[in-house]
Structure formats: C-alpha cells, structure tokens
C-alpha positions as CSV (number, residue, x, y, z in Angstrom):
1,X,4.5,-7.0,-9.4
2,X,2.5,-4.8,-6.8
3,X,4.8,-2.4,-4.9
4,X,2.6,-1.3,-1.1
5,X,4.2,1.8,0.4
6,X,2.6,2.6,3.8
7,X,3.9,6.3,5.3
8,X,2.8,6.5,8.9
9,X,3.1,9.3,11.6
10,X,2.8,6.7,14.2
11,X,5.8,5.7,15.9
12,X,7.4,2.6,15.1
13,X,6.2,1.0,18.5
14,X,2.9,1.3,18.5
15,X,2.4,-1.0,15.2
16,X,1.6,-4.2,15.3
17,X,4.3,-6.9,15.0
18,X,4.6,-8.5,11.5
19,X,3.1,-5.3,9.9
20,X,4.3,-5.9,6.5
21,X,4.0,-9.2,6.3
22,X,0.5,-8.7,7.2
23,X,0.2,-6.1,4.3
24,X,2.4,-8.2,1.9
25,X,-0.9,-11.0,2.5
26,X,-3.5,-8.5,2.4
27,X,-2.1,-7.0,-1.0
28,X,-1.8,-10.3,-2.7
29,X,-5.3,-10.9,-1.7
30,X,-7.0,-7.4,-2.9
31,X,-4.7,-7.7,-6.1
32,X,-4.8,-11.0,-7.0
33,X,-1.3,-11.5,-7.3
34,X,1.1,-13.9,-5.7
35,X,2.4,-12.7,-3.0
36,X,6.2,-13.6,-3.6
37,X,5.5,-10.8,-6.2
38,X,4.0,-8.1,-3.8
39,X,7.1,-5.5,-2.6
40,X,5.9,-4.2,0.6
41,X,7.5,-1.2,2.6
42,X,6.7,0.5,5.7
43,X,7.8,3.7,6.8
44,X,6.8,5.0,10.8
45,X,7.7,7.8,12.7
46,X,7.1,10.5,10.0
47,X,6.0,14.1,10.5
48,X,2.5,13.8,8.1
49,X,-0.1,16.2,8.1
50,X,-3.2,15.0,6.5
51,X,-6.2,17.0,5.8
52,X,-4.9,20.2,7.6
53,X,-4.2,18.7,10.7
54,X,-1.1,16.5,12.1
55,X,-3.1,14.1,14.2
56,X,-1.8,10.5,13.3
57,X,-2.5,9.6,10.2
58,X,-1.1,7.2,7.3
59,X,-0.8,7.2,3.5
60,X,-0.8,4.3,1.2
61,X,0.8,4.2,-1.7
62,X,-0.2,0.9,-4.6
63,X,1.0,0.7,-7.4
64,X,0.7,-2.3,-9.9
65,X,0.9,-3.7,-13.4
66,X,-3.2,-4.1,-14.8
67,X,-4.8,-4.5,-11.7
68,X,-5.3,-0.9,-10.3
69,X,-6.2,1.0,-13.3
70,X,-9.4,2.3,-13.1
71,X,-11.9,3.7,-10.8
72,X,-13.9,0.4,-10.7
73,X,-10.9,-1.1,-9.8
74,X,-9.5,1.2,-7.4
75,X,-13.2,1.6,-5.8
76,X,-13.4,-1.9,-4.4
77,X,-9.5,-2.2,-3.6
78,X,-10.0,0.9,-1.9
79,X,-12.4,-0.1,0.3
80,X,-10.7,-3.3,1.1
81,X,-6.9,-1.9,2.0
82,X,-9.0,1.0,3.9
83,X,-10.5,-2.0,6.4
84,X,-7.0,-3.8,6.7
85,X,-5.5,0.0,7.3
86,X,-8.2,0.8,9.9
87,X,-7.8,-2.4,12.1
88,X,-3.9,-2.5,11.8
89,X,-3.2,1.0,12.7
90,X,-6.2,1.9,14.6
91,X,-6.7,5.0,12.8
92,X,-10.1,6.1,11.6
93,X,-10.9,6.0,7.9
94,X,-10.3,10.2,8.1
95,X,-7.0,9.9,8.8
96,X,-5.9,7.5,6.1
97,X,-5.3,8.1,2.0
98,X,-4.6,6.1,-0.4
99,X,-3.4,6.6,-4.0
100,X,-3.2,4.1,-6.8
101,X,-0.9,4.5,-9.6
102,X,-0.8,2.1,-12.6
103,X,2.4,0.5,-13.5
104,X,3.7,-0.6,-17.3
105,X,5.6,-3.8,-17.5
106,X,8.8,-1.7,-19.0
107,X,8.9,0.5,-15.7
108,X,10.3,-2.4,-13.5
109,X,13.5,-3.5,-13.4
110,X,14.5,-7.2,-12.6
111,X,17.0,-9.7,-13.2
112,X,19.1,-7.3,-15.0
113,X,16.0,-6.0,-17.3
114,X,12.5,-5.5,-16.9
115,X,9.3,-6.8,-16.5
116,X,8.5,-6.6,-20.5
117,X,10.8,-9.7,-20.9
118,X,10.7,-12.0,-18.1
C-alpha cells in the first residue's frame, strides 16, 4: 500500500488538471502495485525552500511496504518519478527531491487493524 505525498511551492493553478490521478497511475506503475492501493496526496501553494533558494520547487515523499527498500530500488524509481515530476510540474530536476521511506505491514491501519492481517 504505497502512500505518494507531493509538497509543491507552486500555486494550486498552475498544475495540471487530474494531478493526482496522474501520480496515483504513475506510482502503481514505478511500484508495481495496484493502483486501488496507491494513497496519493498533493499539497500546493507551500512556502518551500530547496537547496538554499525559494524558487519553485517540489518534494516527494514514497513510502511503501517491500518495494522501496534499498538503493537499487530507490535508484531506478527515482529516476522514473523524477521524469513524471519534471514534465508534470515543469520544474527542472534541481528543484525537485525525493525521499523514500520503507513501510512494515504492522504500521498501516485498515479496516479496523492493519496491514499484518488483511
């Protein structure tokens, strides 16, 4: 069960329609998961500085049970959510980060208990 968090400084009008849907696709595709499993959220309009400097930017945050775990992994997922990033937002490969964080079955909650048991 992926969970996609994108943080953006650009304003909520100058993304493209359909956004998260279009990361909720992307994800599923990267991950190999499902996509009526991938969680996706998108959050515009922040005040982000990046590297120093306050120019637009945008952070994404995956994080996912077995599939993001190490740096083979996260090397080629990485370069994969960095060209649906860059042609979504328009933002050069600079002013984007992404951070992976590995996810245990027992730290999801769902259907009253967690991931361990469903």
């Amino acid at each position: 069960m992926p969970f996609v968090e994108l943080d953006t400084s650009l304003p909520a009008e100058r993304l493209p329609p359909g956004l998260a849907q279009t990361l909720c696709a992307a994800a599923a595709d990267i991950l190999g998961k499902p996509a009526e499993r991938v969680n996706v959220t998108v959050r515009s309009g922040l005040p982000m500085v990046l590297s120093g400097s306050a120019e637009p930017c945008a952070q994404l945050v995956v994080s996912s049970i077995g599939v993001v775990g190490t740096a083979e992994q996260n090397k080629g997922h990485s370069a994969r959510f960095f060209d649906v990033l860059t042609a979504q937002l328009g933002l050069g490969p600079e002013r984007i980060v992404i951070r992976f964080y590995p996810l245990e079955p027992w730290q999801i909650g769902k259907n009253k208990t967690v991931m361990t048991f469903l």
